[in-house]
C-alpha positions, -999 to 999 in steps of 0.1 A, spaced: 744 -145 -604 714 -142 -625 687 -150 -594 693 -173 -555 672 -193 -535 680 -192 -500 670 -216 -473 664 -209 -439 662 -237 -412 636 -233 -389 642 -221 -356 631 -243 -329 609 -215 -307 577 -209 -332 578 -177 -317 611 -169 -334 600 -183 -367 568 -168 -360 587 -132 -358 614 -140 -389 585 -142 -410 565 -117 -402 599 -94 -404 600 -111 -440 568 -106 -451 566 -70 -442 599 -66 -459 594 -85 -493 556 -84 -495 560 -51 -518 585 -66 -540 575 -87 -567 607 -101 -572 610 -123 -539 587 -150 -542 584 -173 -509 582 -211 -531 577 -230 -495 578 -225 -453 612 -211 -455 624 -209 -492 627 -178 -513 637 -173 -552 654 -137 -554 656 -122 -590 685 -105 -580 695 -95 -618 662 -75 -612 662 -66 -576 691 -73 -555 673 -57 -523 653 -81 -514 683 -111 -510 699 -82 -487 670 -81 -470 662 -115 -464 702 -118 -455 696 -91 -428 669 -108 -412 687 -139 -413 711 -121 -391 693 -100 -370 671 -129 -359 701 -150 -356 689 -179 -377 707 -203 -402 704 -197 -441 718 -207 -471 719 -193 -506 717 -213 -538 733 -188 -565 716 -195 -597 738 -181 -627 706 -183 -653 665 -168 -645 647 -200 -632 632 -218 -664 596 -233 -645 582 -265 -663 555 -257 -681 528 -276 -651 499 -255 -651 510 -226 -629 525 -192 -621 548 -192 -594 538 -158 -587 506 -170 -579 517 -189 -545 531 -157 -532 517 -154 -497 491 -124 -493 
């Protein structure tokens, strides 16, 4: 497994969702390859950086919320539309 994206449904208290993802952004803001693509999708690099699908696993679990994890066996290949998908990396 080359790189994952992993989907977590949304809890239905915003105040648990509110908490997952302030747990995940605290935990993954530092690493550059975990890259939040929507409300609750991430692409892992995990060639790169397996840490940060552990972590995002961990909270999954220790907020008790349902996740699951597309295993990608090649690097994402982005179409070329006009931007990096660094660059929608929540600050």
């Amino acid at each position: 497994m080359r790189s994952a994206v992993i989907v977590v449904k949304i809890p239905e208290q915003r105040r648990d969702w509110r908490r997952f993802t302030g747990d995940v952004t605290a935990r993954t803001e530092i690493d550059e390859n975990v890259v939040r693509l929507g409300r609750n999708v991430w692409l892992v690099d995990v060639h790169r950086s397996p840490a940060g699908l552990g972590w995002l696993i961990s909270l999954c679990e220790q907020h008790n919320v349902s996740y699951g994890i597309l295993p990608l066996a090649d690097q994402p290949q982005w179409l070329p539309v006009g931007f990096d998908p660094k660059s929608i990396r929540e600050k």
